[in-house]
N, C-alpha and C positions, 0 to 999 in steps of 0.2 A: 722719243720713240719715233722710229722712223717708219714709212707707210712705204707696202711693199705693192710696187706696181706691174703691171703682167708683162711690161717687158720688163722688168727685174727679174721673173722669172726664166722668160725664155732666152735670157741671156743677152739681149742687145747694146750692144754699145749707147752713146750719149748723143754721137752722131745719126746713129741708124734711128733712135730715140726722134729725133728733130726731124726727120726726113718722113719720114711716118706720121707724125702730127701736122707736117706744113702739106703732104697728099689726103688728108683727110679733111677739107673744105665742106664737105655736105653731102644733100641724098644725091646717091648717081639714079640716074634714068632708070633702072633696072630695079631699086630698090622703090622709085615711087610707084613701077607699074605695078608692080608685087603691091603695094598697099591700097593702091587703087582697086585690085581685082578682089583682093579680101574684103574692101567697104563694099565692092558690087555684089558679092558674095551674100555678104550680112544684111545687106540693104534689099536682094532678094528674098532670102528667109522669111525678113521683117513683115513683106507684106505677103506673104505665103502665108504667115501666122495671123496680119488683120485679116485677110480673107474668109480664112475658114472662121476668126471670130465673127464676123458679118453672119457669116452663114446659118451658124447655129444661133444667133442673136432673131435674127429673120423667122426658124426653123420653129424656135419655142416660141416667139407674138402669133406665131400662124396656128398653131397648133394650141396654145391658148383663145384663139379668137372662133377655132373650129370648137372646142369644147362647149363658149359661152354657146354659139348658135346651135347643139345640140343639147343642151342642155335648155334652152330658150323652148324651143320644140318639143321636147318629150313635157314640160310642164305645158304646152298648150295642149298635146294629146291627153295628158292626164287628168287636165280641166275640163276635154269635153267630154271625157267618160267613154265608160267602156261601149255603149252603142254606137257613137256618132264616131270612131275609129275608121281612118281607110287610109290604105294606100293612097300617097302621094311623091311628088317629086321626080325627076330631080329639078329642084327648085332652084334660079340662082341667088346669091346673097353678095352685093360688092360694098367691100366694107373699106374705105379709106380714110388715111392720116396723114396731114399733110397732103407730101408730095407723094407719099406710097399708096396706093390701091393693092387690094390682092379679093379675088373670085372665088365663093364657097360655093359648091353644089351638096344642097341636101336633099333624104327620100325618105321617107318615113314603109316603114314594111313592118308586117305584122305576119303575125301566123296563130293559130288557136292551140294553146296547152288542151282544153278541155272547155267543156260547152259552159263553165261561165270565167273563164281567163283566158286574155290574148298576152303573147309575148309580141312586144311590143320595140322595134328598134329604129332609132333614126342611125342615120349613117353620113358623114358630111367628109367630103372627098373637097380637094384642090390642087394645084398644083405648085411645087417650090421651086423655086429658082435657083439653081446651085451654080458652082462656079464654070462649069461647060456648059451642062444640059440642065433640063426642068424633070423632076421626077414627082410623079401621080403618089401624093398621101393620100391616105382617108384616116377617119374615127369614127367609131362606132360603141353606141350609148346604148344600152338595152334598160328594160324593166317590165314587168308584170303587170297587168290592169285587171283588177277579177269585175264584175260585173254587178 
């Protein structure tokens, strides 16, 4: 069985065959810039893609670590009871790992449902660090204290 090769098809002689395979030596210049710009290409993306994973890696430890210290709080308001409640804050909280630090500001605010329930909210703000700018989170943890 004989194997049909593409210049079989386009017609070339055995000469023009040989002449075509002895000018075909390797990449020309133009072919490695092209594959160079495609790696710079993909090799961009790449870290376009760890970036933003960083970021939202960063996003939810911060945002976890704002829940523990609001949660931390509202069980110390609920400890001391519906009288000794008061406004506080903004309190700071720096909580570091390793080589990372990151700054929680909390406040404890209340207000009166009725003369024997306060609604009762801590509130724990920071700021995230994103890939240009820093943008201002907060959480906010509420619950009821009757008296």
């Amino acid at each position: 069985m004989d194997i049909l090769y593409i210049y079989d098809i386009i017609g070339l002689s055995g000469e023009e065959k040989m002449g075509r395979l002895k000018n075909n030596r390797g990449v020309s210049l133009i072919e490695a810039m092209v594959a160079v710009v495609v790696l710079g290409i993909m090799a961009a993306i790449m870290l376009g893609i760890f970036q933003v994973s960083f970021n939202s890696i960063s996003d939810s430890t911060n945002t976890y670590l704002a829940t523990l210290i609001a949660q931390q709080e509202m069980e110390i308001a609920i400890k001391q009871g519906y009288g000794s409640i008061t406004a506080q804050g903004p309190i700071p909280v720096t909580v570091s790992s390793g080589s990372q630090s990151a700054t929680f500001w909390w406040q404890l605010s209340w207000s009166s449902v009725n003369s024997t329930v306060k609604a009762v909210t801590i509130t724990v703000k920071w700021n995230q660090k994103g890939a240009v700018k820093t943008y201002p989170r907060s959480l906010a943890l509420s619950t009821w204290i009757a008296e």
